[in-house]
N, C-alpha and C positions, 0 to 999 in steps of 0.2 A: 740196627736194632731188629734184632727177631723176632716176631711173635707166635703165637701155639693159637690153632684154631680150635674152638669150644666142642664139644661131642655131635652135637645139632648139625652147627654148620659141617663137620665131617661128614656127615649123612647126610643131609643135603647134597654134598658133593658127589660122594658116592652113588647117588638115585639119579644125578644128571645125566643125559643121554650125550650132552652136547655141550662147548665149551665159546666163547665168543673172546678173543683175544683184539682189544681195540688201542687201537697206537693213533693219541690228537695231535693237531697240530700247534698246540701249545708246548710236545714235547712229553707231554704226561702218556703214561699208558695205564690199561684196567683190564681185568679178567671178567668177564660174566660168567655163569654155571648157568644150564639151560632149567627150565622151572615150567614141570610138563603139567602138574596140578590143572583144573577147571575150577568154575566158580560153583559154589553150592556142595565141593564136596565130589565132583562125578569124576570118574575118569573115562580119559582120553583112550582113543580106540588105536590114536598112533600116536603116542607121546613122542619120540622124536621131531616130528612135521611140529606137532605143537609147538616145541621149544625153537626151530627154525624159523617159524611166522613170529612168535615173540622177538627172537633178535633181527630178523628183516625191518620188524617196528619200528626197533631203539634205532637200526642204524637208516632209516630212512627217517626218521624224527631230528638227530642229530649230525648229518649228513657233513654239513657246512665245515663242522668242528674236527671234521674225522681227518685224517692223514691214510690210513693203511687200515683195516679192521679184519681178522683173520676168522672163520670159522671152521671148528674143529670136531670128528669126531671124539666124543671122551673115551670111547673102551678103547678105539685102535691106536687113535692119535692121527689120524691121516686127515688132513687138510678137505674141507668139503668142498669151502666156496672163499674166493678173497672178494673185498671191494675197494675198490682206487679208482680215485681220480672221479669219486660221485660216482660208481656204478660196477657192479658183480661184476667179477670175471669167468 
């Protein structure tokens, strides 16, 4: 089943700096889009780093559950940082 993503989320994706490809060990896998926004409205003076500490979060919060979790540059495509086995490579 295919689906068509909505105009929003395409711009969202398109503004993303960075991409989090996460593989659990339940077998499921998820994409994240990095989300460089501040609170109040301000921006970020390196939105990159921002969207980086954001998914360091998620994958330091949900560690236990992770199998492989891949972290991607969006414009190039070239692999930043992996984490396995509990801890960045």
């Amino acid at each position: 089943m295919a689906t068509t993503r909505s105009t929003s989320v395409q711009k969202f994706i398109a503004q993303a700096h960075t991409k989090l490809v996460v593989y659990y060990l339940d077998g499921n896998a998820r994409t994240w889009y990095g989300r460089n926004n501040l609170p109040e409205g301000r921006l970020a003076a390196d939105p990159r780093a921002v969207e980086i500490k954001r998914h360091d979060r998620y994958v330091t919060k949900t560690k236990d559950n992770i199998k492989v979790a891949l972290l991607y540059d969006q414009h190039t495509g070239e692999e930043i940082r992996r984490f396995k086995n509990g801890a960045w490579l």
